[in-house]
C-alpha positions as CSV (number, residue, x, y, z in Angstrom):
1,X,-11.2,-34.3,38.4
2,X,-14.1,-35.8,39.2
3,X,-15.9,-36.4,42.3
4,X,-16.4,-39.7,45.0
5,X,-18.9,-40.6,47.6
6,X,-16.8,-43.8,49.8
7,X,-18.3,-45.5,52.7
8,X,-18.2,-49.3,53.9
9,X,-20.4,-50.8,55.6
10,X,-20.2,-49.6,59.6
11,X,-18.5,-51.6,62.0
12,X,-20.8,-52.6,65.0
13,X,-20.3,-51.5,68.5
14,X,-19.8,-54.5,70.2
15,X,-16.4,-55.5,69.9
16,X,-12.9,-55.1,67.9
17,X,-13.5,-56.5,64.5
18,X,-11.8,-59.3,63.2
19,X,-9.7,-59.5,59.8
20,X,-12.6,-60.4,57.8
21,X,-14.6,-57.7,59.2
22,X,-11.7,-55.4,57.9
23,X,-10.9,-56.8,54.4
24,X,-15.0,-57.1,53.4
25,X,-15.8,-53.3,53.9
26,X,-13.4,-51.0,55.8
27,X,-10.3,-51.8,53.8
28,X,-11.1,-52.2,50.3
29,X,-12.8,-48.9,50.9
30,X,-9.5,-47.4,52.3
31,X,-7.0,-48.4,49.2
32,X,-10.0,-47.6,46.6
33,X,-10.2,-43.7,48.4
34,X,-6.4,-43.7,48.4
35,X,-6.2,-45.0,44.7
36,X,-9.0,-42.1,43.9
37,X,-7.0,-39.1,46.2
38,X,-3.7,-40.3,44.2
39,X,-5.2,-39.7,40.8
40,X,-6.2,-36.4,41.7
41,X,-10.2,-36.9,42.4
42,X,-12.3,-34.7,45.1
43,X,-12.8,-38.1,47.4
44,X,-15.6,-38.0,50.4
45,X,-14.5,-41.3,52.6
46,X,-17.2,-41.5,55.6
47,X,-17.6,-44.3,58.1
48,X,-19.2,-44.5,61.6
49,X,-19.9,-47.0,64.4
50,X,-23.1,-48.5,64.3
51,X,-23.9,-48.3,68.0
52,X,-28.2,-49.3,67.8
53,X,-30.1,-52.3,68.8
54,X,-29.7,-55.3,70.5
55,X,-25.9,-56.2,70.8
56,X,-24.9,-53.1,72.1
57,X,-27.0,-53.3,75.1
58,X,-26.1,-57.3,75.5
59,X,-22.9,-56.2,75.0
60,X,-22.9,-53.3,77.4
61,X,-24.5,-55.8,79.9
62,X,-21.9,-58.2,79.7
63,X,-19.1,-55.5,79.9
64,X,-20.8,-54.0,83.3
65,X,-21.1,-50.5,81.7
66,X,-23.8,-48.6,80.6
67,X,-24.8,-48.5,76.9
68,X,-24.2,-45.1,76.5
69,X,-20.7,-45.3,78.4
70,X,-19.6,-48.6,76.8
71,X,-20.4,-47.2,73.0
72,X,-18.6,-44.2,73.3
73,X,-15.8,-46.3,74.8
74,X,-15.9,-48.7,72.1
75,X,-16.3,-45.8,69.4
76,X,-12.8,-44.7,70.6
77,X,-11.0,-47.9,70.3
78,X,-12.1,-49.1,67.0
79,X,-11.3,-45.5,65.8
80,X,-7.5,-45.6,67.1
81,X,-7.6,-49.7,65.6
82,X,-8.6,-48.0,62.3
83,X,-6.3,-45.6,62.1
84,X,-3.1,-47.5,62.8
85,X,-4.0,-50.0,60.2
86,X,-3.9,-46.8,57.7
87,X,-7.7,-46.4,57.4
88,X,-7.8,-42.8,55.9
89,X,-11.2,-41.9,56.6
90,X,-12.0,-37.8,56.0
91,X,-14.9,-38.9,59.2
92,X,-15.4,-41.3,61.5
93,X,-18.5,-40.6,63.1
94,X,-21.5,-42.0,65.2
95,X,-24.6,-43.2,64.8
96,X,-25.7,-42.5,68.1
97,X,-25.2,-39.1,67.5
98,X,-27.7,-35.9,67.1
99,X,-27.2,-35.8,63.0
100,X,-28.3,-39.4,62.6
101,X,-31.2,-38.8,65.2
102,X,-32.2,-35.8,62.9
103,X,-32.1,-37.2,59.5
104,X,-33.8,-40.9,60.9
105,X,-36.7,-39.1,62.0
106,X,-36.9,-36.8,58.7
107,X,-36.7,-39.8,56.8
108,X,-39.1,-41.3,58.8
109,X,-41.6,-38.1,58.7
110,X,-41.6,-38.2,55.0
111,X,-42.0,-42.2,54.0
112,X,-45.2,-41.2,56.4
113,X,-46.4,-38.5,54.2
114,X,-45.6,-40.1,51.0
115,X,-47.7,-43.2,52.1
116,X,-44.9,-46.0,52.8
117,X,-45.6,-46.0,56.6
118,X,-48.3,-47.6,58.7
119,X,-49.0,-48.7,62.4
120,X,-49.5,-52.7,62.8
121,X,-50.3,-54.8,65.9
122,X,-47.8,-57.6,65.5
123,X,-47.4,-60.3,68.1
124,X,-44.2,-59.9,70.2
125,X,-42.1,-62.3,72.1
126,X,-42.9,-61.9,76.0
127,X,-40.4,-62.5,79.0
128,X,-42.0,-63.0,82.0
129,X,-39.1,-63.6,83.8
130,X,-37.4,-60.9,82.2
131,X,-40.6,-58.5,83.0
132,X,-39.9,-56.5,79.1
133,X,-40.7,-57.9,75.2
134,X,-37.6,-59.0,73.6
135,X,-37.2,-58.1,70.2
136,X,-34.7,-59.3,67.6
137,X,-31.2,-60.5,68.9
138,X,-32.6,-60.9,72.7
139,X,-34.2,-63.9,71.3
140,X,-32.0,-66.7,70.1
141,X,-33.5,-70.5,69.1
142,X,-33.6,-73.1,65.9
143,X,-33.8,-71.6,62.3
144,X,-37.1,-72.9,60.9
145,X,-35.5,-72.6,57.2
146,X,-32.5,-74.3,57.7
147,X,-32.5,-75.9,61.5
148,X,-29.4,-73.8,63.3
149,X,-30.2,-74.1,66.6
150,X,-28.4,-70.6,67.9
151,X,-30.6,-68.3,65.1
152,X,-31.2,-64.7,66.2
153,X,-34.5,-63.4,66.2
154,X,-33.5,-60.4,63.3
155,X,-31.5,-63.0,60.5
156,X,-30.5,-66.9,60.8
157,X,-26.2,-65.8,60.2
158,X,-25.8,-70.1,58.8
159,X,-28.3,-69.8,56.1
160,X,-28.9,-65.9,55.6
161,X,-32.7,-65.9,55.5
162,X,-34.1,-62.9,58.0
163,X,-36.8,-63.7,60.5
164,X,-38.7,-62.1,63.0
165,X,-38.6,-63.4,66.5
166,X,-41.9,-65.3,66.4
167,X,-40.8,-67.6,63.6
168,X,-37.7,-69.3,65.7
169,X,-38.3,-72.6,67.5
170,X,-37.9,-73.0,71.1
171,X,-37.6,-70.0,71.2
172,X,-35.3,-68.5,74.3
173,X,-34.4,-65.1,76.3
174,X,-30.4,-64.0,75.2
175,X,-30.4,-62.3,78.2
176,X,-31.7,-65.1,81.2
177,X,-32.2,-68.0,78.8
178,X,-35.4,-68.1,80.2
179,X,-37.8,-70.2,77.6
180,X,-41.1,-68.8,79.9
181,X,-42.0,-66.4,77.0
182,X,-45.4,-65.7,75.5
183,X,-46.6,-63.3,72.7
184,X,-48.2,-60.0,73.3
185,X,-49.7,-57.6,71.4
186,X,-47.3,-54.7,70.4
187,X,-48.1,-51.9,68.1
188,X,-45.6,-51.1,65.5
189,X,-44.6,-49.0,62.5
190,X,-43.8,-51.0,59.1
191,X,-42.0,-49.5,55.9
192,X,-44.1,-50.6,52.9
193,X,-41.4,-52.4,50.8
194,X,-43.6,-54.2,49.0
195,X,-45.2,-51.5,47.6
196,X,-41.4,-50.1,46.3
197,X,-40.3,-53.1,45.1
198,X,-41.5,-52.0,41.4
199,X,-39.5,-49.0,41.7
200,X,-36.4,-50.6,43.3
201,X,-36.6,-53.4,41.2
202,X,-36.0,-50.9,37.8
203,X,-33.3,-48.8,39.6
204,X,-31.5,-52.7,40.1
205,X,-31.9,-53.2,36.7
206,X,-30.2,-50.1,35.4
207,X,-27.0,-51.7,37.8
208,X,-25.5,-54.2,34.9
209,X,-22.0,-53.0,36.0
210,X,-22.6,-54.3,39.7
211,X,-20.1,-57.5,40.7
212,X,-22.4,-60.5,40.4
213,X,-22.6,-61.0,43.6
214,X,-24.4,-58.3,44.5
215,X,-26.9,-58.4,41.6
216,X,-27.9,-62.5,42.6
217,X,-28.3,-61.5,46.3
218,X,-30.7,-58.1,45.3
219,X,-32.5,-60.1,42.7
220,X,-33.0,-63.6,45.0
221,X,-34.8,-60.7,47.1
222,X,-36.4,-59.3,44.6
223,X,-37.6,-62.8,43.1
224,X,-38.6,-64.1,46.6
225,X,-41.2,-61.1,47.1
226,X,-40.0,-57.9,49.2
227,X,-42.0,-58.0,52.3
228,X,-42.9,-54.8,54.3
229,X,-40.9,-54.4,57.6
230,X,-41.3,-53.4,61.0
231,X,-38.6,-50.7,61.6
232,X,-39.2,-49.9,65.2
233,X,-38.8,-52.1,68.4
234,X,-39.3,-51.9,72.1
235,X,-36.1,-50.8,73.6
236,X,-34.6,-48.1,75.7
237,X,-31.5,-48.0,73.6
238,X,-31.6,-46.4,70.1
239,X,-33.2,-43.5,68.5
240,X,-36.8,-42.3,70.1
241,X,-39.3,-42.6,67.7
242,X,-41.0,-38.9,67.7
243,X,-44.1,-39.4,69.7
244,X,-45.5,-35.8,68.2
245,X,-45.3,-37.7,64.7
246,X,-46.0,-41.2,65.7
247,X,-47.8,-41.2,68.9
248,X,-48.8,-44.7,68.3
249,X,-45.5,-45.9,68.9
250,X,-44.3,-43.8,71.5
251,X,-41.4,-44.9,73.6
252,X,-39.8,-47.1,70.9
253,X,-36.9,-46.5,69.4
254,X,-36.4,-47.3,65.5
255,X,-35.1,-50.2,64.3
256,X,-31.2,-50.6,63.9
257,X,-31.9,-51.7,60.2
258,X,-33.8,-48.4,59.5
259,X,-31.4,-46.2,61.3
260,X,-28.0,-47.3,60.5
261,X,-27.6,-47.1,56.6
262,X,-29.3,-43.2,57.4
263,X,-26.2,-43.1,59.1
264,X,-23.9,-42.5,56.2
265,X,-26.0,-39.2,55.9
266,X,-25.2,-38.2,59.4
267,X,-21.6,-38.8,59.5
268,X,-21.1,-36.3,56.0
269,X,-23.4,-33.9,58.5
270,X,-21.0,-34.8,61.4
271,X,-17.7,-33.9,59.3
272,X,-19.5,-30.6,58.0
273,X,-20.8,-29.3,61.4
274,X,-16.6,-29.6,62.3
275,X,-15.9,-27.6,59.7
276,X,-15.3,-30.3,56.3
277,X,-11.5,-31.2,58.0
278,X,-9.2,-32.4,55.0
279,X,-11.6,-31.1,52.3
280,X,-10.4,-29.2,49.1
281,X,-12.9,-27.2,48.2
282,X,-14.4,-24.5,50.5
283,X,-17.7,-24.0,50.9
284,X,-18.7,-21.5,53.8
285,X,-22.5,-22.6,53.8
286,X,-23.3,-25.8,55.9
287,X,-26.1,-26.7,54.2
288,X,-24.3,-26.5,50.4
289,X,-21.8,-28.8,52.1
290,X,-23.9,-31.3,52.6
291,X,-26.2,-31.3,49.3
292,X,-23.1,-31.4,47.3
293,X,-22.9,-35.1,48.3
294,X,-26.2,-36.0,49.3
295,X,-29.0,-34.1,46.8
296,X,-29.2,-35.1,43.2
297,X,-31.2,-31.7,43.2
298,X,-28.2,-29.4,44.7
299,X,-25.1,-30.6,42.9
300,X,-24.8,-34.4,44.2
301,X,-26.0,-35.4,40.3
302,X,-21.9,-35.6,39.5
303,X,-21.0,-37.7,42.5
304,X,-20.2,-41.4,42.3
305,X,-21.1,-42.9,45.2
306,X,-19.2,-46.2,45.8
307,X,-20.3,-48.7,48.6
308,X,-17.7,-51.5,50.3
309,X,-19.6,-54.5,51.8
310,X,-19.8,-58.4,52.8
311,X,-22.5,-60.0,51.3
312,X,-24.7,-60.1,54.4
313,X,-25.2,-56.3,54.2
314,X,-26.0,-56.8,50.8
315,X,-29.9,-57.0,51.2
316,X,-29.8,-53.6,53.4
317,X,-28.6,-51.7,50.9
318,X,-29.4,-52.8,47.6
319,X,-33.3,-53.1,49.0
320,X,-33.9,-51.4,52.4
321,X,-31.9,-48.5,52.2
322,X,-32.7,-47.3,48.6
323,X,-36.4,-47.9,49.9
324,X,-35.9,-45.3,52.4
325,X,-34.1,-42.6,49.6
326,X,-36.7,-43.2,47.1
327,X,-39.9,-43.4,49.1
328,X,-38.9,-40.3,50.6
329,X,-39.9,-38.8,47.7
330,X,-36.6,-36.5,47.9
331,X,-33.5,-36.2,45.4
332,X,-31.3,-38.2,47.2
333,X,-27.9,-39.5,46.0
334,X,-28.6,-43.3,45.3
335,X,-25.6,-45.9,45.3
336,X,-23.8,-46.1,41.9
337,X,-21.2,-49.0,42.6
338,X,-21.5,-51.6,45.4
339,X,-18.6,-53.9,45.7
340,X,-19.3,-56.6,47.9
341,X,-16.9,-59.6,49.5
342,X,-17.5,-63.0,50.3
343,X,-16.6,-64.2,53.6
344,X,-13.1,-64.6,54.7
345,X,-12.8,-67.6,56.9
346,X,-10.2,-68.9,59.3
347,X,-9.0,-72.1,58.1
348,X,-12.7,-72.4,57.2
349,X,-14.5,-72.1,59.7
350,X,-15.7,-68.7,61.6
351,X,-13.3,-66.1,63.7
352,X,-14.6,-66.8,67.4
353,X,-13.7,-64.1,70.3
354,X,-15.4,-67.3,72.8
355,X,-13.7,-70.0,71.0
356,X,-10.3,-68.1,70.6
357,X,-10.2,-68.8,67.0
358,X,-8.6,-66.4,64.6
359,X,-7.4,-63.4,64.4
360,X,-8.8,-59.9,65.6
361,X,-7.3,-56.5,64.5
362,X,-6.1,-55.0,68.0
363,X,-4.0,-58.9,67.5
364,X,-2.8,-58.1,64.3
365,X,-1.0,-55.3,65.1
366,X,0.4,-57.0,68.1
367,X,2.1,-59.3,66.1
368,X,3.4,-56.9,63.2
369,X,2.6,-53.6,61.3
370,X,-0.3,-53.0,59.3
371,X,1.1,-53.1,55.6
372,X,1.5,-57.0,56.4
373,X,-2.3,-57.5,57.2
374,X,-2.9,-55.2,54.3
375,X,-0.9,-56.6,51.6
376,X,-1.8,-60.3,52.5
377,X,-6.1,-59.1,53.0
378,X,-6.0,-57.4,50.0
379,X,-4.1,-60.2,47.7
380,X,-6.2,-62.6,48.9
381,X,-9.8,-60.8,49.1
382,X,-12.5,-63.0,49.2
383,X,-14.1,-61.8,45.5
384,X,-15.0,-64.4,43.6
385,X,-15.7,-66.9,46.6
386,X,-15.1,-67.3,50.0
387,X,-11.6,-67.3,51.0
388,X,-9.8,-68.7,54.3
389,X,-6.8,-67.2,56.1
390,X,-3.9,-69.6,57.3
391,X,-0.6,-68.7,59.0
392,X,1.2,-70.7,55.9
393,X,-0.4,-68.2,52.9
394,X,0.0,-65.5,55.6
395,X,4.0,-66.0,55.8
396,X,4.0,-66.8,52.1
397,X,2.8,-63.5,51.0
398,X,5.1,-61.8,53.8
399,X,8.5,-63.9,53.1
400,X,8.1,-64.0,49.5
401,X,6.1,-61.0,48.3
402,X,6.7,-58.2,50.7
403,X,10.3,-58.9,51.9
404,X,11.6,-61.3,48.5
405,X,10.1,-59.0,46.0
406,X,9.5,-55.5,47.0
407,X,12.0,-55.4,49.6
408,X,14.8,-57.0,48.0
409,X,14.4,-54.6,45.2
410,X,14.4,-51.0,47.4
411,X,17.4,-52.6,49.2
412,X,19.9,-53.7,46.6
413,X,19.3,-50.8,44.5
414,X,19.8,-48.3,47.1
415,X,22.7,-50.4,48.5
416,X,24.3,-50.1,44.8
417,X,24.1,-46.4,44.7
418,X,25.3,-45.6,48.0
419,X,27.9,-47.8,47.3
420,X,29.5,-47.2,43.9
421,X,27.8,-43.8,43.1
422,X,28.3,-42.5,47.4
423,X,24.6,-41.8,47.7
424,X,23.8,-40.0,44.7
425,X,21.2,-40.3,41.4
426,X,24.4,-41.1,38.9
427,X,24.3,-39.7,35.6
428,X,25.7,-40.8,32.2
429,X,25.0,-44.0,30.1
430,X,22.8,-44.0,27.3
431,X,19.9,-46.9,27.4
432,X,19.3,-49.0,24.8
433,X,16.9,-52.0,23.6
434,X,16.8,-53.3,27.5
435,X,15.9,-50.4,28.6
436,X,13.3,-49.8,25.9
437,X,11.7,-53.4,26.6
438,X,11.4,-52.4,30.5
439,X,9.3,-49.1,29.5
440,X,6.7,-51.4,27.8
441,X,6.9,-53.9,30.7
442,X,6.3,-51.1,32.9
443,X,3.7,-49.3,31.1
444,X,1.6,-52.4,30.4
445,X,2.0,-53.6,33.8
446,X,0.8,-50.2,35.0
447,X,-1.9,-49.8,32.8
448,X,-3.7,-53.0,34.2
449,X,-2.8,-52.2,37.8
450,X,-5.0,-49.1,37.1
451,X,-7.5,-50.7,35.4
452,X,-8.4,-53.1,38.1
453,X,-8.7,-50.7,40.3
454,X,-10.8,-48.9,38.4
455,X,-13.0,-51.8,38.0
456,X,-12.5,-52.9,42.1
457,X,-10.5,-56.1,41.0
458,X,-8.8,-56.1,44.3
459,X,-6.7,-59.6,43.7
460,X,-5.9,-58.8,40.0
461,X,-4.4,-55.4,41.0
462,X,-2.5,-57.0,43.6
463,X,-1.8,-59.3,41.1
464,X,-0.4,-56.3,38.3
465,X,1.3,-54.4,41.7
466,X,2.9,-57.6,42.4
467,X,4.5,-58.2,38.6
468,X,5.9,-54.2,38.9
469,X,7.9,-55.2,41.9
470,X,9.1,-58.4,40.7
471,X,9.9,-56.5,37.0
472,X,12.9,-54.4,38.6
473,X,14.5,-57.7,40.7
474,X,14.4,-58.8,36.8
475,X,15.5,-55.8,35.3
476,X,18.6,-55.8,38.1
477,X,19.4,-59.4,37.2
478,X,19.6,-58.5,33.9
479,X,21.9,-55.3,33.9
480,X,24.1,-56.7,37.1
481,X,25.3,-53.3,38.0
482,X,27.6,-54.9,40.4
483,X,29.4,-56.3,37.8
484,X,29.5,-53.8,35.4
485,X,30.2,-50.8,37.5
486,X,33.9,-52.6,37.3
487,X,34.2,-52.4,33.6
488,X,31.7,-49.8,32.5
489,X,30.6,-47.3,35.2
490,X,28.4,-45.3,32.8
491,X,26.8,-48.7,32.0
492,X,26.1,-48.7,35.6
493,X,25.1,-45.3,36.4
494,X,22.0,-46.1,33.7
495,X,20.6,-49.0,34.8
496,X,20.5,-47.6,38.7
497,X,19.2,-44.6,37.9
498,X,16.4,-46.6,35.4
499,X,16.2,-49.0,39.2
500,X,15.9,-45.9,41.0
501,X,13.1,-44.2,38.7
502,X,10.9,-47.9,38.9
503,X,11.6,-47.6,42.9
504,X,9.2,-44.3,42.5
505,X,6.5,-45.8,40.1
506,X,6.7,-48.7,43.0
507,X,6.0,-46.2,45.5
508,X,3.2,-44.0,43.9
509,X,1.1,-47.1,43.0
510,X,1.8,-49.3,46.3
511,X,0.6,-46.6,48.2
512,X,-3.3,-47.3,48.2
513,X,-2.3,-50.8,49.5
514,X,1.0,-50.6,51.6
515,X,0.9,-46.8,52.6
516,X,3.6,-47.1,55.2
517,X,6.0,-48.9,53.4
518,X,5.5,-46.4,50.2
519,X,6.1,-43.8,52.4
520,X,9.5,-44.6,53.2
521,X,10.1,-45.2,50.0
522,X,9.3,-41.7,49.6
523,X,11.8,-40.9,52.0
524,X,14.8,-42.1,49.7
525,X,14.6,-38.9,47.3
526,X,13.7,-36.3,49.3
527,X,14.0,-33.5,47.0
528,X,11.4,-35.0,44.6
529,X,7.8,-33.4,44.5
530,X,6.2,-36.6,45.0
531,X,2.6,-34.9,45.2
532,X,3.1,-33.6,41.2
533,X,2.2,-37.5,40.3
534,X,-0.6,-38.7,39.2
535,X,-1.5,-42.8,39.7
536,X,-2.2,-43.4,36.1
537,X,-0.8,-45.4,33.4
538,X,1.2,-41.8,32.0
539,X,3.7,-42.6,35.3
540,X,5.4,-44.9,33.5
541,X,6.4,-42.4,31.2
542,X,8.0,-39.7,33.3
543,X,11.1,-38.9,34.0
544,X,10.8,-38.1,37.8
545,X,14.5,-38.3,38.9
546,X,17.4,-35.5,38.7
547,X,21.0,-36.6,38.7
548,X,22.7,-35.4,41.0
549,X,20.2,-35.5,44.0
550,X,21.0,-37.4,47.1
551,X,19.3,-40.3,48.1
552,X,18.6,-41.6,51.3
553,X,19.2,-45.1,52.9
554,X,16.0,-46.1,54.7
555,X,15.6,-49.1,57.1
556,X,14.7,-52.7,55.4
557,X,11.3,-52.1,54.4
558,X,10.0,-55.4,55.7
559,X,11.3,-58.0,57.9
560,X,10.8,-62.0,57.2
561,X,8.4,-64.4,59.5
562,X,10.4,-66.9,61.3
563,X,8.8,-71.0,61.3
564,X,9.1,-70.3,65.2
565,X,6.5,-67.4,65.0
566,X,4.1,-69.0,63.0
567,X,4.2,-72.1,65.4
568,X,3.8,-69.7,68.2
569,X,0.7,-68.1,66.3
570,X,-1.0,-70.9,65.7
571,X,-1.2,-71.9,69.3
572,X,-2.1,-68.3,70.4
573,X,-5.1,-67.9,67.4
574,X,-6.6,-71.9,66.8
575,X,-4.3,-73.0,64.2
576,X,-5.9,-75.7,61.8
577,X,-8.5,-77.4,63.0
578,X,-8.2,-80.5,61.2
579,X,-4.9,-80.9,62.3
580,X,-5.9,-81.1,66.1
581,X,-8.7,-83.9,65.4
């Protein structure tokens, strides 16, 4: 058993998250913890709300709430959205909460004293009109790199490239749209990244395993020069900067960048301080709890620490946030793998809540249960490029995968035992060369579904899962037990049992991505110790089943999507664009 670190990257406060949001970080970070738990592994799976900075208080403005009340409102309902599309988190926390405000402001204390801090006058963007600076998202206006004309004032989202406030044109106040703005003076604290780049560009270097996309993305950084950055900012909402510490930059608040990724650390320190829920080991010390997963120097050396991301995040934490850990001068755990995801698009273009384009996850699970947002996500994850989500691939993967495949193996096997063997795991018949060729099938088929995984190859495991389904509709087709249960019963009472023992494998490694569907699967043979299993390529090989035992009939596992649904949907979410034009 080994043991794995699992967060994704945190979902911001203002707003439920759309399905691209879920399959670039939350999800894939789900099925690999699931995929981890079910081959036995010690799995820490952490994730928070990133509730700092700019949007929340634009956000809380908009909503007519306070920032305080309209975070820990919003923490609430992307927790329940989380957890009914499966999301098994062992924590959920907060970064507005004391442990990140403790570990921010330690971090922050000892970049100071290992030299990597220092105070700056930089000029600020002024709102008269607004009577307050504006830093970061409060000012919107034209990308100078690539000429978007709604740029924020922290990163231009068309082209990627971050900026500061002062390098947008015509410029303009996000919260009056007031364009009467003039620079101040502001004093400020800056990380000195340009003094660890060195040091961060060698740890990089030892990550040849990393996907490609994440290696291009640190090293186009890395290549371009890694400037030093401010990391605090004139607000009233966010984490006080200590004035005892820094009483040049008293009454700011640190940056949401600086903060956020220090977050991770807080929400392990959240789930110890309630008392590690879920965890199998007990540790009665606090403090042991939390080096175990965080310090290289108490224990945290034999932890792989796995991060799930879309590639605008990327920067953050193969650069910013390693900064922090390593010019802390401390033993902290650094990031072993860092799977990140393109963008997932909707019919190409960008989910809009303003422009009612696409689809949002409190709508998903209007519309159906969560394996079917799952299954499609996942089989369609936006690796290798970006990928685009339309109702026809959507009802594609559900008609033809979920309920044609999967489903329509489960139901005419368990329809053929409860019919010719009244409910029972038959007994008799001796298999032969058939039966040998479907081991091999099985086993090979197995034995790449758990190498992708391994490796984070979300499509080509989908891919391998996909081909185990579709092996015992072939196997079924082959065998016919409803014909030969006429002539040769012991014939029959083989191959169903052989249908009934792939009908477990299907469940233990469908699991990580359908977890509600393989648990009614689970359902069928209750008497089966179904936690004795490990998901590895030795499942194939096991001989699960006991004659004799009852099965279960279970509900059809997935239901098909009508062409009046998806015309329905289409009107609801935006459709195609190109075929409104």
């Amino acid at each position: 058993m080994s043991r794995h670190l699992i967060t994704s990257a945190l979902p911001y406060i203002n707003g439920v998250k759309h399905l691209g949001n879920l399959v670039g970080s939350m999800l894939p970070a789900d099925v690999y913890s699931r995929f981890l738990r079910a081959q036995g592994h010690e799995v820490l799976f952490v994730c928070a709300t990133d509730e700092h900075g700019t949007p929340a208080e634009l956000a809380a403005r908009d909503a007519g709430q306070g920032v305080a009340e309209f975070c820990a409102e919003q923490h609430e309902v992307q927790k329940a959205l989380g957890e009914r599309f499966g999301l098994s988190w062992d924590w959920f926390g907060r970064t507005s909460r004391p442990q990140n405000h403790i570990y921010t402001n330690h971090m922050a204390r000892r970049l100071r004293d290992e030299g990597y801090l220092d105070i700056r006058s930089t000029e600020q963007i002024y709102s008269a009109q607004d009577g307050r600076f504006l830093p970061d998202r409060y000012v919107v206006g034209t990308c100078p790199n690539c000429g978007y004309e709604r740029a924020r004032g922290d990163q231009c989202e068309n082209c990627g490239k971050q900026l500061d406030p002062t390098d947008l044109i015509e410029p303009r106040s996000a919260i009056s749209g007031s364009t009467d703005l003039e620079v101040r003076e502001s004093s400020h604290i800056f990380l000195r990244q340009s003094a660890l780049a060195d040091r961060i560009r060698a740890w990089v270097d030892t990550k040849d395993d990393w996907p490609s996309l994440t290696r291009a993305i640190a090293y186009k950084w890395l290549d371009e020069g890694l400037e030093d950055r401010g990391i605090t900012r004139d607000l009233d909402w966010g984490i006080p900067v200590d004035p005892v510490d820094f009483p040049e930059a008293a009454g700011k608040v640190w940056y949401v960048w600086f903060d956020a990724p220090i977050g991770y650390l807080g929400a392990v320190q959240e789930w110890v301080d309630a008392g590690s829920p879920g965890s199998s080991v007990d540790i009665d010390d606090p403090d042991s709890a939390f080096n175990r997963w965080w310090r290289t120097d108490h224990g945290a050396d034999d932890v792989h620490y796995t991060q799930f991301m879309g590639k605008d995040n990327v920067p953050f934490h193969t650069l910013s946030f390693p900064a922090t850990l390593i010019g802390s001068g401390e033993d902290w755990k650094l990031v072993d793998t860092l799977k990140s995801f393109n963008w997932l698009t909707y019919y190409g273009g960008k989910f809009s809540t303003s422009e009612h384009r696409g689809v949002f996850m409190s709508d998903a699970l209007e519309l159906l249960p969560a394996d079917y947002w799952r299954w499609y996500l996942l089989s369609n994850a936006p690796e290798s490029d970006d990928s685009s989500f339309t109702w026809e691939l959507f009802s594609t993967a559900v008609n033809k995968e979920l309920v044609g495949t999967l489903g329509n193996f489960v139901n005419r096997t368990l329809t053929q035992v409860t019919r010719h063997f009244d409910g029972v795991i038959p007994q008799g018949g001796e298999p032969d060369q058939i039966e040998a060729d479907l081991q091999v099938q099985i086993s090979e088929r197995l034995a790449f579904f758990v190498e992708k995984m391994e490796h984070l190859e979300y499509r080509k495991a989908a891919t391998a899962l996909r081909s185990i389904w579709s092996t015992g509709n072939v196997y079924l087709e082959t065998r016919e037990p409803w014909k030969t249960v006429k002539e040769d019963k012991e014939r029959t009472a083989c191959t169903l049992r052989h249908a009934l023992e792939l009908l477990v494998i299907s469940s233990i490694a469908s699991e990580p991505f359908i977890p509600t569907a393989a648990r009614a699967m689970r359902e069928v043979v209750p008497s089966l110790d179904w936690d004795s299993f490990a998901l590895d390529k030795s499942l194939a090989h096991m001989s699960k089943l006991t004659p004799g035992d009852r099965i279960e009939s279970i509900p059809l596992l997935f239901n098909k999507v009508a062409p009046e649904q998806l015309d329905e949907w289409k009107t609801r979410f935006g459709g195609n664009p190109a075929e409104t034009q």
